[in-house]
Every structure is written in structure tokens, then in C-alpha cells.
Steps between C-alpha positions, in 0.01 A plus 500: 500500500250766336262316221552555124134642400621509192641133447110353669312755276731321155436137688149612584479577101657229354249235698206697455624467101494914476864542388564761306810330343232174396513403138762836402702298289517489146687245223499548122311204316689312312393579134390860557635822461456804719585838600643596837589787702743429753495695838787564753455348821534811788774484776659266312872576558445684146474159326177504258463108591490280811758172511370211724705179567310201505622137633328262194703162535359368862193180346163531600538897587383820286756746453622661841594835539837516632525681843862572460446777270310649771769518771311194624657201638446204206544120595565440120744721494674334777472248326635603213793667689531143680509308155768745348714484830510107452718554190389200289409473169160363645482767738570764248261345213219482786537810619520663147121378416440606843580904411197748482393571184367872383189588379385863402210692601381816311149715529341508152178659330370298218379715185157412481448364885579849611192441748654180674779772645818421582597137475866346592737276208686241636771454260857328476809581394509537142224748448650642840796574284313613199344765704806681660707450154164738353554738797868553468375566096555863493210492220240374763685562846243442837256328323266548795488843505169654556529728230770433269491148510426199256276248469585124462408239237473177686475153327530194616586161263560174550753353213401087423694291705573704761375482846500885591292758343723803450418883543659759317426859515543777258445896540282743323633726250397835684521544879109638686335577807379229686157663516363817438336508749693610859207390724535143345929523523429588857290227549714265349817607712296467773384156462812307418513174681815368754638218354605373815139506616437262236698180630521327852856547688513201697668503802848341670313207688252431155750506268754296718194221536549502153839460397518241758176308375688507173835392592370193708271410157779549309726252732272268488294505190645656204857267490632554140351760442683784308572757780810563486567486165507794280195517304506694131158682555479835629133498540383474849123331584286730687351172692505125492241493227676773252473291225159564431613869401547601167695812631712631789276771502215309540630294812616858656124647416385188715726546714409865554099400540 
């Protein structure tokens, strides 16, 4: 078999610490305000945005990019397909916290950081939503639009009592060009980073080694516990120690670094 150049020069890069992708991403502070320009990502089946799945609910990993969505063959998802084919209530409820969850990738200039270049959003569903519901606004349309499009409002607030900071986002009266200047637009185009660069897709034998370290643990260690029972949250942790966040966003920004 012929060597991939390519995939030792990326390896090569990402040892030697020289990828291009390194520190790209970008999260709204909670408590601050800003303005955004959202970019469309190119070859992107004409979607503006990239969806990823991630697998959250497997203790003591990060998130793990789900190779299923890839064409790949996933052990989780076997798993999943295993649990569901079962057909009990256990089964199901295990499987259900089990599912991939999607989280939202978008290239973004910050008014104001114009000279950091493009950086990437992680964002979930909600503001996900907010987005499209602004493009299918025939008084805004494709926000992203080099020329005609609009920038964003971004602020992000954490309400007392509540564990999640939330983002909303809110466009500008008039629609502008994203610069004025076309060398800098080129640039900019240029320069926007894969997403899937950004996270490790483990493989069939390392993710197996997983799911099996966890099941045995799980037999063994973790009797009582509530898998298998249907939880009311609908936030995922990002790792074992996601309770030290004070945001999704911020455990997704680690987990990007």
C-alpha cells in the first residue's frame, strides 16, 4: 500500500505542535457581548454549518467523535444497536443515554479580533436553531453572505440558579460586507479551519478497548447505579470532571484545545 504524505505531514504537525487548526476555537464569555460575522464552511453539501455526533455518557472519557457518521464502523453503535435489539426497558433506557449527541461547528470573525482570522463556534442546538430560523427570515436571508450578509450580536448569561450559561444571538439592523477589503475576504476564505482536523477519530480496536473497559467496570463496580434509568437532564458532560464547568461551551472549548 502507497503512503499517505499527507496524513505523516498532519501527524508530523500535530507532534511537532505546528497545527494550523491549534487554539482556532472560540466561545463567548459569559457576561459579554460581541459582534460576529459568521462564514459558510466550503464543500459543505451547501450547509453554512458542520453537525458532529459526539458519544458523552461513557465515565472517565472526553467526548468521542462518533465514527458512524463517517461511514466508519462504531463499537458504540453496536452497541447501541445491541441494547435496542434486547427489547427491555433497561436495554432501551441504556441505550437511549447511549445515543450521539450533536454539536455545531461554524467559522466566525470577531468584530474587533479581525486579526486573530478565522476562528470555529462550537455551539448546540438552540442557538443552532436560532440561526437557521434568521436565515429562512426573508428580512436577513444567508446571513453569511460575503456581501449582503449580517452581523451577529452574541451574549452569553447565566440566570441565578441555573447550572448552564445560555447564549442567545440577535442580528443587526442593516445587512454589510464582511470586509472591505477583498485581499483580507480572500484571506479569510482561505484560511478556514477543518473541523474534523480538530478532534481525534479513534479507531475500531481503541474504542472497542473502551467500551469493554467500561462495561466490565460497570459489572463490577458501579451496582445501583442509575444506568438504566431515564434521567431528566439533557445536558451531557464533556468528561468525568464536567462539573467544574460553568458552561457547555466551556467544556467543548477544552475539549477542542
Amino acid at each position: 500500500m502507497a503512503l499517505n504524505f499527507d496524513a505523516i505531514k498532519r501527524k508530523l504537525d500535530s507532534l511537532s505542535g505546528n497545527n494550523r487548526n491549534r487554539n482556532r476555537s472560540w466561545r463567548p464569555e459569559e457576561g459579554n457581548k460581541y459582534t460576529v460575522r459568521l462564514l459558510s464552511f466550503p464543500d459543505n453539501e451547501g450547509q453554512p454549518f458542520k453537525e458532529l455526533q459526539f458519544y458523552y455518557n461513557i465515565p472517565g472519557q472526553r467526548s468521542i467523535l462518533a465514527p458512524s457518521q463517517f461511514g466508519k464502523r462504531d463499537p458504540i453503535q453496536e452497541l447501541i444497536d445491541k441494547l435496542r435489539a434486547e427489547g427491555t426497558k433497561e436495554s432501551y433506557d441504556m441505550a437511549k443515554q447511549l445515543y450521539p449527541k450533536m454539536r455545531v461547528y461554524a467559522p466566525v470573525v470577531i468584530r474587533g479580533e479581525e486579526d486573530k482570522g478565522v476562528q470555529i463556534w462550537s455551539f448546540g442546538k438552540l442557538v443552532y436553531q436560532a440561526l437557521l430560523s434568521l436565515m429562512m427570515d426573508e428580512d436577513y436571508g444567508d446571513i453569511t453572505d460575503l456581501k449582503t450578509g449580517t452581523d451577529i450580536t452574541v451574549t452569553c448569561s447565566k440566570a441565578p440558579g441555573q447550572q448552564w450559561a445560555k447564549t442567545e444571538v440577535l442580528p443587526k439592523r442593516k445587512s454589510s460586507p464582511v470586509s472591505s477589503d477583498k485581499a483580507q475576504v480572500k484571506e479569510w476564505l482561505g484560511d478556514i479551519p477543518d473541523v474534523t482536523q480538530m478532534f481525534q477519530l479513534k479507531s475500531y480496536d481503541e474504542l472497542s478497548t473502551i467500551v469493554n473497559n467500561w462495561l466490565e467496570g460497570d459489572t463490577q463496580d458501579n451496582e445501583g447505579s442509575d444506568w438504566g434509568t431515564d434521567t431528566k437532564s439533557e445536558k451531557p458532560a464533556a468528561d468525568s470532571s464536567s462539573s467544574s464547568y460553568s458552561s457547555l461551551d466551556d467544556a467543548f472549548s477544552d475539549l477542542m484545545k
